[in-house]
Backbone bond lengths (Angstrom), bond angles and torsions (degrees), N, CA, C in turn:
res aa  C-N    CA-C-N  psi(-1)  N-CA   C-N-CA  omega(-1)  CA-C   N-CA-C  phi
1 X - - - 1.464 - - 1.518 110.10 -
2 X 1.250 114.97 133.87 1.373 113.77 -167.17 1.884 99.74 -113.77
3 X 1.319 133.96 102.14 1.171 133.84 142.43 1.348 130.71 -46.07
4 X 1.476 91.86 145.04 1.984 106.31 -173.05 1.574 95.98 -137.30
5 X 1.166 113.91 114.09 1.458 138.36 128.45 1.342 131.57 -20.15
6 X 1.310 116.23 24.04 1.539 130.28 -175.61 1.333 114.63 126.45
7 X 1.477 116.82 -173.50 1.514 92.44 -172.68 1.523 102.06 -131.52
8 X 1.667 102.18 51.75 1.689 117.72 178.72 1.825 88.81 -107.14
9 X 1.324 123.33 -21.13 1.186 116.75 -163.45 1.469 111.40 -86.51
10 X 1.348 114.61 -16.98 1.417 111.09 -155.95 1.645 102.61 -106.21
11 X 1.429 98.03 148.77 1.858 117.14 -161.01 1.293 91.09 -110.12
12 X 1.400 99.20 170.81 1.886 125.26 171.76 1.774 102.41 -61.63
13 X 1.375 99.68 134.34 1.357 138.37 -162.95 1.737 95.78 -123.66
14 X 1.351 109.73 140.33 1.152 104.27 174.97 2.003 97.15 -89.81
15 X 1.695 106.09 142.40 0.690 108.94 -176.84 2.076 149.73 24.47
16 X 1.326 95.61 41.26 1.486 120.50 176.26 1.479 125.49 -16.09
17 X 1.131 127.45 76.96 1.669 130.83 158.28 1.091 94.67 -90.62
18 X 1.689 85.03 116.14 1.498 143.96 -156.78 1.864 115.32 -118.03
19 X 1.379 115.65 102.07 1.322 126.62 169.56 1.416 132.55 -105.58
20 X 0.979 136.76 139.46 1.477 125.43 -164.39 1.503 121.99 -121.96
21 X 1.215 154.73 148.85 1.408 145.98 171.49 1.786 124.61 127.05
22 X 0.990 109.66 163.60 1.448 113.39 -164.10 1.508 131.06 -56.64
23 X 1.787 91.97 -48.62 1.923 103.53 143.26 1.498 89.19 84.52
24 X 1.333 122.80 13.81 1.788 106.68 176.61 1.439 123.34 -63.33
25 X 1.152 109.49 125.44 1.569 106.48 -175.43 1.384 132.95 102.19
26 X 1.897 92.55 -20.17 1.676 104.69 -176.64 1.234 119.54 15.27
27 X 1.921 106.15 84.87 1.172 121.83 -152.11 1.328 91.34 -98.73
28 X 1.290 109.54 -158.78 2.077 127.30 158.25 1.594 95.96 -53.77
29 X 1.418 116.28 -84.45 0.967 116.13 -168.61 1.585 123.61 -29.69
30 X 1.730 110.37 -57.41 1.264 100.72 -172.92 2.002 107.78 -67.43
31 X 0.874 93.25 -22.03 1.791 101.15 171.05 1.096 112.48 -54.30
32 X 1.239 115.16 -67.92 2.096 102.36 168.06 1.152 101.69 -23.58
33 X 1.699 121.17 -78.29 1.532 110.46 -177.25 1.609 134.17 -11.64
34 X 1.332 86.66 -86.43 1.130 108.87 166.84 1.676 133.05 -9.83
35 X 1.069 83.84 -62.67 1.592 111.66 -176.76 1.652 122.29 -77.84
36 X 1.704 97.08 -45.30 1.673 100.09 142.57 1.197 128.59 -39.42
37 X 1.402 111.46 -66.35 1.597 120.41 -169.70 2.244 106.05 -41.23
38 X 1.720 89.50 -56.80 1.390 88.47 171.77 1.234 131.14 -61.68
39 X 0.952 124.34 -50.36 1.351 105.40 163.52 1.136 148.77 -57.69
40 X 1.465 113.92 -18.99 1.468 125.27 150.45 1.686 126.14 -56.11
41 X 1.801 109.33 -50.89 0.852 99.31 174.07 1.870 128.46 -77.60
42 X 1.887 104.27 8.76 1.115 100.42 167.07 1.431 120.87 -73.57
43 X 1.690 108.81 -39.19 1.092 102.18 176.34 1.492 133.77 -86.37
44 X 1.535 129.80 10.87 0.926 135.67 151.62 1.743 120.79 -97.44
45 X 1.359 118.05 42.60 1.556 118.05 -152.25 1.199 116.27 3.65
46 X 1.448 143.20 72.53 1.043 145.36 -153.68 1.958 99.20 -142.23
47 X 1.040 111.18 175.55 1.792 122.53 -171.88 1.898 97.91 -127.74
48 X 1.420 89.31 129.74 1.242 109.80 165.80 1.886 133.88 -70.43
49 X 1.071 118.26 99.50 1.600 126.81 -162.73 1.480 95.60 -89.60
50 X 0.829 105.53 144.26 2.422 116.21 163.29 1.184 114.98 -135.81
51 X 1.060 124.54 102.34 1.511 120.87 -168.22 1.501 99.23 -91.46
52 X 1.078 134.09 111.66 1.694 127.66 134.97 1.267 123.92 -112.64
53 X 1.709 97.12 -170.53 1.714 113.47 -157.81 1.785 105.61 -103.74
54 X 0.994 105.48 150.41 1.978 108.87 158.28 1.177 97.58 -171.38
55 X 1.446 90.95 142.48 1.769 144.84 14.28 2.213 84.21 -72.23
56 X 1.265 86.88 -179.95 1.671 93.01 171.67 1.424 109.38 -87.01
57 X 1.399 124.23 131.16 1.061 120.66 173.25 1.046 140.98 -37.25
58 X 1.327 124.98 -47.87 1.266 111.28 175.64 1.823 111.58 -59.79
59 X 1.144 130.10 -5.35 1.189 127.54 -176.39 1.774 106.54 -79.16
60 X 0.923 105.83 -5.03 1.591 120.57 -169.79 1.177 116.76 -128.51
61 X 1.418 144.47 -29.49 1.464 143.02 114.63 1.162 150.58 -16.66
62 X 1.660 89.66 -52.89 1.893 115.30 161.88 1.400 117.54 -130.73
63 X 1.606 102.83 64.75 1.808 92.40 164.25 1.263 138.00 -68.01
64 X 0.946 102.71 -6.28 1.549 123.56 -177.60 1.827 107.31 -64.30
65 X 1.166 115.05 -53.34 1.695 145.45 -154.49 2.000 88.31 -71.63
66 X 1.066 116.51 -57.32 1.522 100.36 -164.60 1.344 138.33 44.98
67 X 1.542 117.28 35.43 0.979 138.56 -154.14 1.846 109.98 -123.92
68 X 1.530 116.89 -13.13 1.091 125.52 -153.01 1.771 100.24 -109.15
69 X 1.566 101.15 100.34 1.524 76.93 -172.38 1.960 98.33 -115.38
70 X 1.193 127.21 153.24 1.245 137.91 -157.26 1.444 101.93 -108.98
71 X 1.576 100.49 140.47 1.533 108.09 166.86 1.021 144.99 -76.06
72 X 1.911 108.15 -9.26 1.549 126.21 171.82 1.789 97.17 -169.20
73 X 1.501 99.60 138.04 1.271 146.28 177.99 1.916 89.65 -63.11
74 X 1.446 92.03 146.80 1.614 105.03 169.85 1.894 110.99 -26.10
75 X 2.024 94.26 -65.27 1.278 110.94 -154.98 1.879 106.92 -60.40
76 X 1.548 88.15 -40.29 1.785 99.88 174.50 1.498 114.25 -51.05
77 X 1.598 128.03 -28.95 1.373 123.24 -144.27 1.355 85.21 -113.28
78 X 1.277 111.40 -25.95 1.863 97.05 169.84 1.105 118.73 -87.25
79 X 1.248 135.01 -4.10 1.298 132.83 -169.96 1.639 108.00 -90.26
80 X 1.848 98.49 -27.24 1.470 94.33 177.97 1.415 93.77 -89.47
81 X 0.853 160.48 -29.85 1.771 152.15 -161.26 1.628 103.34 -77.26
82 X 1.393 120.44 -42.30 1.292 118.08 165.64 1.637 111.20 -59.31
83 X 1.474 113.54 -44.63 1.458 94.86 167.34 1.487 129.32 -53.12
84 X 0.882 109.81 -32.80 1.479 130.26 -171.03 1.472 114.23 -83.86
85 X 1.004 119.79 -0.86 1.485 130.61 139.31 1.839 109.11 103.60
86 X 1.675 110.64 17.02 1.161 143.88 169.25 1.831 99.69 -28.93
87 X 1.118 123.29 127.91 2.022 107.87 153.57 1.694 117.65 -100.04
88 X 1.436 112.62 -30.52 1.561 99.01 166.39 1.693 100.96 -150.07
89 X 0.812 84.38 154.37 1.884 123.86 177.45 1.059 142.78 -134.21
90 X 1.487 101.54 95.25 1.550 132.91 -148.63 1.711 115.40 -100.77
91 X 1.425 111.58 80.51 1.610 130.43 172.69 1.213 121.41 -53.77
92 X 1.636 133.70 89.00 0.866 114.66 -160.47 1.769 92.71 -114.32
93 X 1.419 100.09 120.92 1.713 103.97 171.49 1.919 111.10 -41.24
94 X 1.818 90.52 138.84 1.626 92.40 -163.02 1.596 65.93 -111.26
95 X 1.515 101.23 123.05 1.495 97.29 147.06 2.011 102.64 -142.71
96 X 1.477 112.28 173.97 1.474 105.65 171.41 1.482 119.32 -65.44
97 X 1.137 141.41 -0.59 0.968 113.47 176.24 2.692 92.35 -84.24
98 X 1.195 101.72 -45.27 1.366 102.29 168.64 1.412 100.20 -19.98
99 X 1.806 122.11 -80.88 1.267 141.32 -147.75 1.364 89.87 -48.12
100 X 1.079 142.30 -58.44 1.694 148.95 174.61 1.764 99.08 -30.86
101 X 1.160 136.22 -46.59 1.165 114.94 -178.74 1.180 144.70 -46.99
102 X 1.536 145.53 83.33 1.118 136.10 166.68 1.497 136.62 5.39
103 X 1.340 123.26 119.24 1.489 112.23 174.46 1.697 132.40 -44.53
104 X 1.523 94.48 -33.63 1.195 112.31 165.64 1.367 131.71 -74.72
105 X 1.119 109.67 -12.93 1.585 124.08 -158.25 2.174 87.50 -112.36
106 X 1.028 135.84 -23.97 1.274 154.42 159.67 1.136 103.53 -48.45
107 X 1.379 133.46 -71.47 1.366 151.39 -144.12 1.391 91.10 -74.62
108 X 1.574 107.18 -72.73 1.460 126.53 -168.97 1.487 99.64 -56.53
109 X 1.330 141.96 -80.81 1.615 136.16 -143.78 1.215 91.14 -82.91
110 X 1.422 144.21 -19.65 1.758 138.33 -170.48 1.384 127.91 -111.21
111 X 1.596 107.35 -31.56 1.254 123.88 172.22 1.544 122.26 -91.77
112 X 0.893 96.52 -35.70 2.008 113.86 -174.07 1.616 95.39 -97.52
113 X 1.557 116.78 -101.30 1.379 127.54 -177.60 1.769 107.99 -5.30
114 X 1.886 100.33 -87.36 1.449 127.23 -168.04 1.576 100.63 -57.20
115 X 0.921 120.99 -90.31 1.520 143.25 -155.33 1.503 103.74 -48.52
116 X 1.520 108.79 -60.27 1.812 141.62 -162.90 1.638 89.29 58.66
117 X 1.088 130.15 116.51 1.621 139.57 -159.70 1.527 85.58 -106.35
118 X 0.537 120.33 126.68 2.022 124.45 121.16 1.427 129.19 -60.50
119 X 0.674 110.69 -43.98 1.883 111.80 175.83 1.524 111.60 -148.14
120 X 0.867 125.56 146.75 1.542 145.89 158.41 1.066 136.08 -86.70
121 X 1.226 135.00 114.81 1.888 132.46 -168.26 1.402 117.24 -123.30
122 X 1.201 123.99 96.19 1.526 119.93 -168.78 1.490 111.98 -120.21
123 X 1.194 135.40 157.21 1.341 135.08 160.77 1.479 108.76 -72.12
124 X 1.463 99.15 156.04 1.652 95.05 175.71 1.381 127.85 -48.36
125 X 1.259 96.36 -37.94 1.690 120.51 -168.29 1.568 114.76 -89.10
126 X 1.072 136.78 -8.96 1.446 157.04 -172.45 1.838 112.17 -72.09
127 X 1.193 98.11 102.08 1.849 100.79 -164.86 1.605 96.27 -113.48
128 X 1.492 108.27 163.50 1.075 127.16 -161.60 1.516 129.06 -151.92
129 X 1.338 135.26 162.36 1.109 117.42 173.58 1.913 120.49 70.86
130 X 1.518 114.91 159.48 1.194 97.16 -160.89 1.756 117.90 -55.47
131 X 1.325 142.90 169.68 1.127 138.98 -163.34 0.941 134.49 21.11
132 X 2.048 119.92 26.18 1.218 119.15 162.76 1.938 87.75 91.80
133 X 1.178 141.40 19.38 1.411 132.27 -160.46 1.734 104.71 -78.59
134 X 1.753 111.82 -38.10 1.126 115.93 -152.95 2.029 99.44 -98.79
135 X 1.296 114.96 154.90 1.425 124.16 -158.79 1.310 103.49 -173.40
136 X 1.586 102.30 159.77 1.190 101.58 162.26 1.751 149.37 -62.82
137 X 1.214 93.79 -8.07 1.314 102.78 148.99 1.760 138.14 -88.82
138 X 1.561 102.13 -29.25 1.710 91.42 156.82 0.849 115.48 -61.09
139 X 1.568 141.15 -41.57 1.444 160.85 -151.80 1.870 85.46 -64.74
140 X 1.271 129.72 -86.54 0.948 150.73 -153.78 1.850 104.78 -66.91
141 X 1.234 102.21 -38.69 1.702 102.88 174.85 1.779 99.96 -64.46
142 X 1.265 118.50 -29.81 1.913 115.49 -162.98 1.691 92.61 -123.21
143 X 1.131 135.16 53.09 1.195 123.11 175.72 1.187 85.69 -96.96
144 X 1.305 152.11 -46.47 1.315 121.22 -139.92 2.116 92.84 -90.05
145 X 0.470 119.98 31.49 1.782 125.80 154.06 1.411 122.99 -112.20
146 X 1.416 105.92 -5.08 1.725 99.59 175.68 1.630 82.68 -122.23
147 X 1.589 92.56 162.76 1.471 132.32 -169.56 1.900 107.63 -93.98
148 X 1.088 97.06 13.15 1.435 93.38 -176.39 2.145 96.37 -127.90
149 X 1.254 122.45 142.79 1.148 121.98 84.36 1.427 151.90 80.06
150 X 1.525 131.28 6.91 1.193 142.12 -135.74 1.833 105.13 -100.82
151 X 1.095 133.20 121.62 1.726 126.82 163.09 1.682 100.19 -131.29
152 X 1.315 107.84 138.13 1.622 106.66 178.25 1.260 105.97 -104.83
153 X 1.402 133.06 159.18 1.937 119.99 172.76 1.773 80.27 -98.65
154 X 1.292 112.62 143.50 1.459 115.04 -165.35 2.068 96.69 -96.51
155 X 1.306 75.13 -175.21 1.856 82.50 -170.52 2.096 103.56 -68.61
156 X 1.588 84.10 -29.22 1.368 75.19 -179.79 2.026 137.00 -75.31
157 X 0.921 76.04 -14.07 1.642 110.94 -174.50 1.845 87.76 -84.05
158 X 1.347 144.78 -52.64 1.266 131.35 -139.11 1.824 86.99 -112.74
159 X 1.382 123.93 -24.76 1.370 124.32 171.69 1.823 105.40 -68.91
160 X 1.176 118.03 -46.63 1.230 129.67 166.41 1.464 112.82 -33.19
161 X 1.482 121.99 -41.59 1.414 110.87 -174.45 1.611 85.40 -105.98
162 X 1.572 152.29 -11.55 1.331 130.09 149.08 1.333 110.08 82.57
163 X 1.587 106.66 45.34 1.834 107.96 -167.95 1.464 96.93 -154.50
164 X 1.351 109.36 139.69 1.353 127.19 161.37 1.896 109.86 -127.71
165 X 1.698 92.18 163.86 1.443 84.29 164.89 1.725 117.03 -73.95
166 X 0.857 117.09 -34.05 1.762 135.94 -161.17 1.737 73.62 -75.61
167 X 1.634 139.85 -76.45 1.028 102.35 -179.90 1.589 148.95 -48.32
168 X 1.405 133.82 -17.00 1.310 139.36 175.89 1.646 101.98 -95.50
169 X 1.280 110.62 -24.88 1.889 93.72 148.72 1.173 136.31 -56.08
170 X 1.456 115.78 -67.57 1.424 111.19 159.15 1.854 123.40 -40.75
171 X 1.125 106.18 -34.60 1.663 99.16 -179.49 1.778 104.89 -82.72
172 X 1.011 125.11 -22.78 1.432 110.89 154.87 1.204 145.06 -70.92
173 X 1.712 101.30 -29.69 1.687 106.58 179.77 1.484 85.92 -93.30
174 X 1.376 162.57 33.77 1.444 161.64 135.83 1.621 106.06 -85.32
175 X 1.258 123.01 -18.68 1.859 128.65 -159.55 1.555 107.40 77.66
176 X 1.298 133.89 39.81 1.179 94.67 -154.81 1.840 79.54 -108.20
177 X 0.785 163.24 10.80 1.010 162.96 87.41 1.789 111.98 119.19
178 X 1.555 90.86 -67.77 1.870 96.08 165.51 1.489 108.43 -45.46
179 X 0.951 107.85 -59.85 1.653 104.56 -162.80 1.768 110.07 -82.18
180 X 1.406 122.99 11.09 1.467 102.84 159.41 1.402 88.46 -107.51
181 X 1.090 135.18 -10.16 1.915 128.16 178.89 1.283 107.54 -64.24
182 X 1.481 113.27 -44.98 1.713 124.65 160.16 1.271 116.25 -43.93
183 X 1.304 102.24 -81.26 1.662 90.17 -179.54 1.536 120.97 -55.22
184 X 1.140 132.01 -19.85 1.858 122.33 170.19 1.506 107.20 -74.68
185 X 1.251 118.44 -31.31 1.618 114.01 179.38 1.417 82.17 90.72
186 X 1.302 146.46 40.78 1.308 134.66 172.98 1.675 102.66 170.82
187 X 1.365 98.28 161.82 1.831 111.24 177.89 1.550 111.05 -72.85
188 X 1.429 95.30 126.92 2.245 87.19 179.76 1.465 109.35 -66.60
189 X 1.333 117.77 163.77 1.246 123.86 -144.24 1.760 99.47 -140.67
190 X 1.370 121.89 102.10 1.748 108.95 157.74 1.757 109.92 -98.78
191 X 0.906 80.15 131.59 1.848 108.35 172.64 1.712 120.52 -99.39
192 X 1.107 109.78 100.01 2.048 139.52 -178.44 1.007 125.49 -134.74
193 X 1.371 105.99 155.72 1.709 120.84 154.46 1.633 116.25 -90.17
194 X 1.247 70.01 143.28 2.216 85.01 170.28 1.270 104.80 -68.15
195 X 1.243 133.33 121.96 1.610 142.99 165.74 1.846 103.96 -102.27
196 X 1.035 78.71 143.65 1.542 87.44 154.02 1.690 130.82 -82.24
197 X 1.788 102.10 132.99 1.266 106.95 -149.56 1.753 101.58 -122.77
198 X 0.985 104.30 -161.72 1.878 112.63 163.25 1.361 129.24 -51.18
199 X 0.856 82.02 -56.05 2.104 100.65 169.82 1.957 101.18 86.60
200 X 1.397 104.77 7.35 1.407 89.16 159.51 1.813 142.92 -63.52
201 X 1.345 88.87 -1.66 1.582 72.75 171.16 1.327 125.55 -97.70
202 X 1.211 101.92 -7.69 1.771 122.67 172.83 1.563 92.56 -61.59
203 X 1.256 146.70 -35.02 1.431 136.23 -177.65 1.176 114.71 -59.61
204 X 1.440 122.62 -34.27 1.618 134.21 -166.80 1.270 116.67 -104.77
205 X 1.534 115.63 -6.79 1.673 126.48 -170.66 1.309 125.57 93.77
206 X 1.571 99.21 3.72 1.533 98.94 -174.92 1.621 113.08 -127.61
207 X 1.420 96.38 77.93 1.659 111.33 -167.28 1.785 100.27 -63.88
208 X 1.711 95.08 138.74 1.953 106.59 -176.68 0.957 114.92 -121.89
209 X 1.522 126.03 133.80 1.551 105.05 171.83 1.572 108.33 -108.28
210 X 1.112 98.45 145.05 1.690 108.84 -170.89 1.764 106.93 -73.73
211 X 1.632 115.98 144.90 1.460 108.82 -168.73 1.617 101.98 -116.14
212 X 1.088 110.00 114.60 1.929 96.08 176.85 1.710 90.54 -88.64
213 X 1.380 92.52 132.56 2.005 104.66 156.66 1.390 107.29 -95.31
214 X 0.907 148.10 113.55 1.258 168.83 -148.50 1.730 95.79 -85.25
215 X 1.285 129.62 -62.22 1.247 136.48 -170.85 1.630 100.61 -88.73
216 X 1.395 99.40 135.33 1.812 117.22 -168.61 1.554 103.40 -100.40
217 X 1.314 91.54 4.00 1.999 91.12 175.27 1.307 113.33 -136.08
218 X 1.663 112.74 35.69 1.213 138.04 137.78 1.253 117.62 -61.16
219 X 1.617 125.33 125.15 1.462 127.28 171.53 1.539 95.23 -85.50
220 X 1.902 94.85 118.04 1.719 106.53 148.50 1.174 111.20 -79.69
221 X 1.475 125.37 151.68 1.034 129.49 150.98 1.805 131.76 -28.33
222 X 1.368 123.08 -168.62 1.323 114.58 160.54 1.938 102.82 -90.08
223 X 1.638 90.58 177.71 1.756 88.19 169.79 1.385 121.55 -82.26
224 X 1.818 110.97 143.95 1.127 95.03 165.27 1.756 81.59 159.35
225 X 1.766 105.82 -179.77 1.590 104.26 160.67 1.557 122.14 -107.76
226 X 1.755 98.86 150.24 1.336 112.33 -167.52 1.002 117.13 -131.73
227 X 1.685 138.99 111.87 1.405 145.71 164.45 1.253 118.13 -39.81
228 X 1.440 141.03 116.50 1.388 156.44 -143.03 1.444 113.09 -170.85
229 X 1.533 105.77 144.61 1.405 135.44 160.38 1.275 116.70 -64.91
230 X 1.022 131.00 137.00 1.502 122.01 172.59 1.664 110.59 -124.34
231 X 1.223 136.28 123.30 1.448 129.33 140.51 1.653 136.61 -95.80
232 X 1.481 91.10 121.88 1.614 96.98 178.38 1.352 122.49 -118.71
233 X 1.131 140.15 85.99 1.117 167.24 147.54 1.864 98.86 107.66
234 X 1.226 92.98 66.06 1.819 81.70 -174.24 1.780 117.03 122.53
235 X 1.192 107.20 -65.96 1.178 128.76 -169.29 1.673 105.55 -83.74
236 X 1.226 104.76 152.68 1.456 117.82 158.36 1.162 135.23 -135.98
237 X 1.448 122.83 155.39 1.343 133.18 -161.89 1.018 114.23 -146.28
238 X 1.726 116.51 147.88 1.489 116.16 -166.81 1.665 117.24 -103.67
239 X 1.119 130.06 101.12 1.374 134.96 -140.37 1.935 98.34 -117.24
240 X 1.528 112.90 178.19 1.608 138.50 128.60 1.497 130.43 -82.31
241 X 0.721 114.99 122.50 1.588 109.33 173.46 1.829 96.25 -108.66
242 X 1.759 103.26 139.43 1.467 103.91 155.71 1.380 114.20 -120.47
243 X 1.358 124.73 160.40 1.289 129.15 -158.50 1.966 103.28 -133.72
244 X 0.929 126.15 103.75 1.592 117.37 -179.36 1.962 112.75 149.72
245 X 1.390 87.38 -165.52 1.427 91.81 -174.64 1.593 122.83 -95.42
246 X 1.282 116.08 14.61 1.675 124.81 -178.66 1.490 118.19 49.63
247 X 1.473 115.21 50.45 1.503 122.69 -166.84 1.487 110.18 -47.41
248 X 1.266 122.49 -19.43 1.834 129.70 -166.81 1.363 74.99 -90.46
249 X 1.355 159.83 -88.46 1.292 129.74 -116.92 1.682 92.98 -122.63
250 X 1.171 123.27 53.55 0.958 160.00 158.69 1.349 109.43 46.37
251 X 1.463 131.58 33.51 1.187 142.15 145.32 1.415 142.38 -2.15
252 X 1.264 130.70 94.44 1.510 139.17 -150.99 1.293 102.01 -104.02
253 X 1.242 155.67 -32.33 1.129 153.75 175.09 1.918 121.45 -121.07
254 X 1.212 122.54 152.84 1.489 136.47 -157.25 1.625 94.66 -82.64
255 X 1.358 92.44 117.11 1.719 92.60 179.80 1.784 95.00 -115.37
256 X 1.504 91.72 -177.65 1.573 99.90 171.58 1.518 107.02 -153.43
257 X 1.054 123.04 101.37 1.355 149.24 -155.29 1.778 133.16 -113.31
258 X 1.188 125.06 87.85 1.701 125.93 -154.71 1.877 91.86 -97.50
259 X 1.427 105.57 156.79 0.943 125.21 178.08 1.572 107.69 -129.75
260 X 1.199 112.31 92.91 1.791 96.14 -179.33 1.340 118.06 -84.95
261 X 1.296 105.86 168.46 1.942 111.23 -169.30 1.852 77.42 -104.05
262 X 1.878 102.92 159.51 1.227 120.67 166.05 1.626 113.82 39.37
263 X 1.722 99.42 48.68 1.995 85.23 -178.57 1.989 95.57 -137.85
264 X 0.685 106.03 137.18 1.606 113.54 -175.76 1.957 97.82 -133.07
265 X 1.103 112.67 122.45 1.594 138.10 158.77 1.360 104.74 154.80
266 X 1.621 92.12 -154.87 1.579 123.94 -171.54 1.400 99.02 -84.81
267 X 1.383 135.95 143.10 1.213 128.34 151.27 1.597 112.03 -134.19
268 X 1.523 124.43 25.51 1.431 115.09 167.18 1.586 116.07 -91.82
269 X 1.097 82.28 142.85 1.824 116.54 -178.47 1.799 107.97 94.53
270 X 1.709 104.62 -22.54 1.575 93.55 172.41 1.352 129.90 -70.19
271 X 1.694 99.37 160.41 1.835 93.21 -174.79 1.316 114.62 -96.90
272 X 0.853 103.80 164.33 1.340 113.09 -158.86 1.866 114.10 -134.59
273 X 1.297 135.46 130.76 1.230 146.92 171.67 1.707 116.57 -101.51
274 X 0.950 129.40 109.25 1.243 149.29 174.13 1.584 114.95 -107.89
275 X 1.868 92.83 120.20 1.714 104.55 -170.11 1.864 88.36 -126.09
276 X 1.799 95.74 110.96 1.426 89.00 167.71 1.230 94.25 -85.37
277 X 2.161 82.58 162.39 1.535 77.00 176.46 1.880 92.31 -153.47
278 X 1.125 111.23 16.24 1.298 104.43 158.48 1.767 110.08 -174.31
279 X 1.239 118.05 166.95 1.852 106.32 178.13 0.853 90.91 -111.89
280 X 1.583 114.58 151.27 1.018 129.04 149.98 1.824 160.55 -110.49
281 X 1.693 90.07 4.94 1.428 122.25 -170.85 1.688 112.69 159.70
282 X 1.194 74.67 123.81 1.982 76.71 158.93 1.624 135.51 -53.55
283 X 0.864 144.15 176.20 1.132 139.06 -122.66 1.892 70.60 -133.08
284 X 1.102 132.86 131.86 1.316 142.60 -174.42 2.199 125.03 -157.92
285 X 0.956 97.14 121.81 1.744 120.18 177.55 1.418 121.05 -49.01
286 X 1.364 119.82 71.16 1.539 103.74 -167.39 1.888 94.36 -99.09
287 X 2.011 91.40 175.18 1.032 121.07 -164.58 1.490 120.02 -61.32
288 X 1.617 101.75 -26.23 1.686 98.86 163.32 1.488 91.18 177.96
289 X 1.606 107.67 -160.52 1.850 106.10 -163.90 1.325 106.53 -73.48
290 X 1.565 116.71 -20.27 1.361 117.23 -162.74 1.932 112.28 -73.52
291 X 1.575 93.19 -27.91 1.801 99.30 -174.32 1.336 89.17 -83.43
292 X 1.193 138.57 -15.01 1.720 137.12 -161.71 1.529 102.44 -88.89
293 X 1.521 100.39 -28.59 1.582 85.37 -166.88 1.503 111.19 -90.34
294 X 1.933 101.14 -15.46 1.455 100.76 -165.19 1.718 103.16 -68.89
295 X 1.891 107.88 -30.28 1.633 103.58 179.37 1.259 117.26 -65.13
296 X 1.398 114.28 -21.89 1.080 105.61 -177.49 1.874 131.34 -82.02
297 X 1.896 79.95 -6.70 1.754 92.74 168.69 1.579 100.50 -71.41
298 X 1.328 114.16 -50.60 1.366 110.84 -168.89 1.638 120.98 -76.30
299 X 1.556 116.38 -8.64 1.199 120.68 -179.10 2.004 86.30 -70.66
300 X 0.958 113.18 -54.86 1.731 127.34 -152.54 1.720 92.73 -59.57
301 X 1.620 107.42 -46.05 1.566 86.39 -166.73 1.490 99.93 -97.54
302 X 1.327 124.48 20.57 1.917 118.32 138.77 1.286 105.42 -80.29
303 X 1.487 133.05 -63.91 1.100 120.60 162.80 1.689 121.28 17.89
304 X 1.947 78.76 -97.68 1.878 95.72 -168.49 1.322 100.27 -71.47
305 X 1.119 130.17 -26.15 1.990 117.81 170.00 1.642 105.14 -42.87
306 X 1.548 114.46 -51.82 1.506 109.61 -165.50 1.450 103.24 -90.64
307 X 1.467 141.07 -36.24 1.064 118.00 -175.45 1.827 115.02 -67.48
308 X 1.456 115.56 -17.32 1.275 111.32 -178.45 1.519 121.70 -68.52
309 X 1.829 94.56 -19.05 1.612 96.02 -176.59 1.736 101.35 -79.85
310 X 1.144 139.23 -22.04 1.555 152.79 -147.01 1.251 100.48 -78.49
């Protein structure tokens, strides 16, 4: 998959099936897409285009709000679209003077001009242009003036798979964990470095390494501990993750903290991939290190009970 940095960079494509939208989470839903697009452009030997935005708009519309937190980072959302069998991926900086663009003025200088589309693939619901004006229904009222191309995945087709991003948000900041893993077709994923931390859990036997997320408009989970995959440079390991403020050892700020099973070295400054994949308790105040450590025997052997079934 070849990425573009705006959409001054990108050249003639043989025959372009062409998708458009923000794609956070590259859920089920946007997977139908996806998967449409390819197969269309198999059968027209043609290359698959995805146009999205960064930062996400509303982050640039409403800075004020800070309320909008995302399920995957630029680097995360391409990494799954290249899985997904994507050929280019076209970043086009969202800023306001962009938002000013016309629906019409979209179509024409981005779709026609830049791109030259062959076909078009949109969700029903997928708006465009300044204030959201352009849709699949302008699209379809003025097709016969553009040179491309139009198929929508209909409401029924995208209710069918029964997923939003805004839904697997809410089921994460609740714990509910199974059911936003469902709707992605996969385990959610935070992406960090090991920082150096307290080193209290090395007192109790249960050495942690601390995770910085680098991006602040990454959705954490809710608080609490969570049974997880871990990758560190390659390898994987079957760990706890805790998520919160460590009320027993009297913890002032929101950490995020893995405990791996069977791992002995260094792990600061490495990166690290984290696949929850189930909760396991809320985040809770005990009486001192000694009741902390005994949950944490029993958090570990739920833990490895559930990751062995996975």
């Amino acid at each position: 998959m070849r990425i573009y940095e705006g959409i001054d960079e990108f050249g003639p494509v043989n025959n372009p099936v062409v998708t458009s939208g923000t794609f956070d989470g590259v859920h089920l839903g946007h997977q139908k897409i996806l998967k449409r697009i390819s197969n269309i452009a198999d059968e027209l030997k043609g290359e698959t285009v995805l146009i999205t935005f960064w930062p996400h708009p509303r982050l640039v519309l409403y800075p004020k709000e800070h309320n909008l937190m995302l399920l995957s980072t630029f680097e995360e959302k391409a990494k799954l679209l290249r899985e997904a069998g994507i050929d280019h991926l076209i970043s086009i900086p969202f800023t306001k003077e962009f938002s000013e663009l016309s629906s019409e003025e979209f179509i024409q200088k981005i779709l026609i001009d830049k791109i030259q589309t062959r076909k078009l693939v949109i969700g029903y619901d997928h708006r465009f242009g300044k204030n959201r004006e352009g849709g699949f229904e302008y699209l379809k009222e003025h097709i016969d003036q553009y040179p491309f191309e139009l198929e929508e995945i209909s409401r029924e087709d995208v209710d069918d798979v029964g997923v939003s991003s805004t839904k697997i948000r809410h089921a994460l900041q609740g714990g509910k964990v199974a059911i936003a893993n469902g709707y992605l077709g996969r385990s959610y994923e935070l992406n960090g470095i090991i920082i150096k931390g307290q080193q209290l859990g090395r007192s109790i036997g249960f050495p942690t390494a601390n995770i910085h997320i680098p991006n602040d408009y990454k959705l954490i989970p809710c608080d609490g501990a969570y049974a997880v995959v871990v990758n560190v440079e390659g390898d994987q390991y079957n760990g706890m993750l805790n998520i919160g403020n460590r009320p027993t050892v009297d913890g002032n700020s929101r950490s995020i903290e893995v405990n791996l099973f069977d791992f002995e070295g260094d792990l600061y400054d490495k990166r690290v991939c984290v696949q929850i994949k189930e909760y396991l308790r809320p985040e809770t105040k005990f009486e001192g290190l000694e009741q902390l450590k005994q949950q944490l025997k029993a958090d570990r052997e739920k833990a490895i009970s559930i990751l062995t079934q996975k």
